[in-house]
C-alpha positions, -999 to +999 in steps of 0.1 A: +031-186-296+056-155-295+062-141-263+065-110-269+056-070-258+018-064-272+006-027-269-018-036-242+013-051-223+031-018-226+006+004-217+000-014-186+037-010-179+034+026-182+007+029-159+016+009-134+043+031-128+022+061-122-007+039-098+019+022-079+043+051-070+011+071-064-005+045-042+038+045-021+037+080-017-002+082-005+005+049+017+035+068+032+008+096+044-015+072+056+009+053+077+024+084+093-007+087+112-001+056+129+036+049+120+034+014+143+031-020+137+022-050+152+024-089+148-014-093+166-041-074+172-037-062+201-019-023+203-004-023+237+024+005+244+056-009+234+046-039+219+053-029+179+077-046+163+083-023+139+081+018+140+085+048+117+084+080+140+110+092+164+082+108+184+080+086+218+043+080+234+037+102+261+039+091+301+014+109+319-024+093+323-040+107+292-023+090+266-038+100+230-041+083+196-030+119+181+002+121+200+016+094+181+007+112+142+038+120+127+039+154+102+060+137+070+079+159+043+059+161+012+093+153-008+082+116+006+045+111+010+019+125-008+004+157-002+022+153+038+023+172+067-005+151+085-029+153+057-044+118+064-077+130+045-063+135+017-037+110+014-067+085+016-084+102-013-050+097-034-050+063-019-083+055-029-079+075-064-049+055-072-066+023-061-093+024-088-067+027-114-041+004-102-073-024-096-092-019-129-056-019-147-047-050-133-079-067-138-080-060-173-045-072-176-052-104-161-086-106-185-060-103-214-035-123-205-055-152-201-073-145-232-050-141-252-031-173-240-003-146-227-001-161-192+021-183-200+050-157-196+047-160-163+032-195-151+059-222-157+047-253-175+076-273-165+096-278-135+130-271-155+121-234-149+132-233-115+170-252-126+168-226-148+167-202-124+189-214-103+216-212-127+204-178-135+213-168-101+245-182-106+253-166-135+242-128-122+265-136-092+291-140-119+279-112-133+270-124-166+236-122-178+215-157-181+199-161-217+160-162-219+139-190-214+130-205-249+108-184-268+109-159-243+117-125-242+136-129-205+148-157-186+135-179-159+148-151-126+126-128-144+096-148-153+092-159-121+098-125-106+077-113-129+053-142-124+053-135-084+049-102-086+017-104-111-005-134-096+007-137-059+015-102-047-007-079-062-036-099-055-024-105-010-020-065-017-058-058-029-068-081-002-057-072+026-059-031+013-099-041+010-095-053+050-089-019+056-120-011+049-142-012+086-171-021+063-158-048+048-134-060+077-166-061+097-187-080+073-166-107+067-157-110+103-144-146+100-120-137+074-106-111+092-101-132+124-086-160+102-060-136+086-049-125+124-068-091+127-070-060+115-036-050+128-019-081+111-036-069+077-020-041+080+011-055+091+011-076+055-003-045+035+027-029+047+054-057+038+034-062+005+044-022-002+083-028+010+077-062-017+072-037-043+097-013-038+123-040-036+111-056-069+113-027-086+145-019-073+157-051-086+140-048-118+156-011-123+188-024-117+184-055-146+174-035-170+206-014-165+224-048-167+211-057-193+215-025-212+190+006-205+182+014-247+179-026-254+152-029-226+134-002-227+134-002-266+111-029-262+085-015-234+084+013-256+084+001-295+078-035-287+109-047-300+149-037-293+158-023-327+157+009-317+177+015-285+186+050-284+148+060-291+137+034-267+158+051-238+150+085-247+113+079-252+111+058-220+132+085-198+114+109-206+080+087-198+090+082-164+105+126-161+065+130-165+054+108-140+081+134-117+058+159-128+021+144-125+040+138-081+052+173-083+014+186-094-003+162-076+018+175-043+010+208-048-023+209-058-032+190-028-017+215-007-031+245-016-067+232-026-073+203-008-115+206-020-106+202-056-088+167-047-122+158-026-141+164-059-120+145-076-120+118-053-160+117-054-165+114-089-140+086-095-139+068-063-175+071-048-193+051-071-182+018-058-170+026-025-210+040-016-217-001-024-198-009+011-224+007+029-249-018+019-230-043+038-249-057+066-221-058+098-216-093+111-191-083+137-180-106+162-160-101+196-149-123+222-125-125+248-096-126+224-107-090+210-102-076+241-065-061+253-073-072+293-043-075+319-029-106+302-018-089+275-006-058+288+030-051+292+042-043+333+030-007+344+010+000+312-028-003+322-035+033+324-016+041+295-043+027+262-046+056+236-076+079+240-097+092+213-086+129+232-079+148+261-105+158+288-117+197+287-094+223+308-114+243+315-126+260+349-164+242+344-150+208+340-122+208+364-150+223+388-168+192+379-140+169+384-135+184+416-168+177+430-169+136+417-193+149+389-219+152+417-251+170+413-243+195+394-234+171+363-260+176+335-257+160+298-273+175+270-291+152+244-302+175+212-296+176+171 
């Protein structure tokens, strides 16, 4: 079979590009509201091991989810400036695509025998690779795999990237989901929590951005026309094309960022319309999940988790009223003349 660079193949390639630097940027929004992670699933004060905010957690009593959001530049996430709704609308937008694309890709490269380009059929792949590495540390360039159009680095990269990654990143992205996380419970407990899902969503993200740091930098090696000649025409007889084509492919994608950026920002209801007609057809079926939530003692953050002088200091949801009728309130123990008002 010849290994080579369908049309189906190449358009996927194109719009990968746009789903997963759309689902970066709108990531990067999302995690700004909460720009900490963690190795359980327990959020105690000063227990992240890793943090993205040079905002530091308030000390007095009424310590607040909100005081930890962080405002990023819109040159970074997508639309910023605290705009968690809709970064999750261009999250979930760019989810649909970046799913259905790679579902369909997997449906083809199985049927059409395709896969394997990725799946080694024989140990001597990974001596192969090996002395692939070798030979980029020499800084010569390994020759492909037999019958391939790249060598053995590459197809398992490429291999790795495909079948293992993007499917531990759809995962635990879905975990996100309270619906979901709550319905299969046991899952989520067996995968460390919800904050440990996120803690692998997040190195799945920083897998990506290295691979395709990597893979810009090969195809430079390798010669920028040659390569992209063949994502573009199929084939590497026409370089210069290839390179001009292709360059000007990923200029639009700039643009489609630079639109999407301000659009968002100055009308935010035209993405949430958007949003609805693409996304909310399936994501209304995760309502119909019956909850099978389970906590014991494990879920809960007591004193033997809690780091020395930190027990009055767990996020609230918000800060008590100020004003003269509460602190009157306060004042008097909420005694007497406390009265809550049920209606709606």
């Amino acid at each position: 079979m010849e290994f080579g660079f369908p049309w189906w193949l190449r358009v996927e390639h194109f719009l990968n590009i746009i789903f997963l630097s759309f689902l970066i940027r709108s990531g990067i929004e999302i995690l700004g509201t909460y720009p900490k992670l963690y190795r359980s699933q327990h959020t105690v004060p000063g227990t992240a091991w890793a943090q993205f905010t040079i905002q530091r957690a308030a000390k007095h009593k009424y310590y607040t989810v909100g005081g930890e959001y962080d405002d990023y530049s819109p040159r970074l996430s997508l639309p910023g400036r605290g705009l968690l709704g809709l970064g999750r609308y261009w999250h979930f937008i760019a989810v649909t695509g970046f799913v259905t694309s790679w579902v369909i890709y997997i449906v083809l490269l199985f049927g059409t025998g395709q896969w394997r380009r990725y799946i080694p059929t024989s140990l001597d792949t990974f001596v192969q690779a090996g002395r692939g590495m070798l030979s980029y540390m020499a800084f010569v360039v390994p020759d492909p795999v037999g019958g391939m159009p790249f060598n053995a680095i590459q197809q398992l990269s490429y291999g790795f990237v495909f079948l293992i990654l993007t499917p531990l990143v759809i995962v635990t992205g879905a975990f996100q989901s309270p619906a979901i996380a709550n319905h299969f419970s046991r899952i989520t407990r067996m995968m460390g929590g919800r904050q440990v899902i996120r803690t692998i969503h997040f190195l799945c993200m920083i897998g990506y951005i290295v691979f395709v740091v990597i893979h810009v930098a090969m195809v430079v090696l390798h010669g920028y026309g040659h390569e992209t000649s063949k994502i573009v025409f199929g084939h590497a007889d026409l370089p210069i094309a290839g390179g001009v084509v292709f360059t000007i492919g990923l200029a639009l994608v700039l643009v489609l960022h630079l639109i999407a950026t301000r659009w968002t920002l100055t009308d935010g209801r035209a993405v949430e319309k958007l949003h609805n007609l693409v996304v909310r057809p399936w994501s209304n079926l995760l309502y119909r999940l019956p909850a099978r939530m389970h906590y014991d003692r494990d879920n809960v953050s007591g004193k033997d988790v809690q780091l020395k002088n930190t027990t009055h200091n767990f996020r609230g949801s918000g800060r008590p009223p100020e004003t003269p009728e509460y602190l009157a309130l306060m004042a008097n123990c909420y005694e007497d003349d406390y009265v809550l008002e049920i209606g709606g």
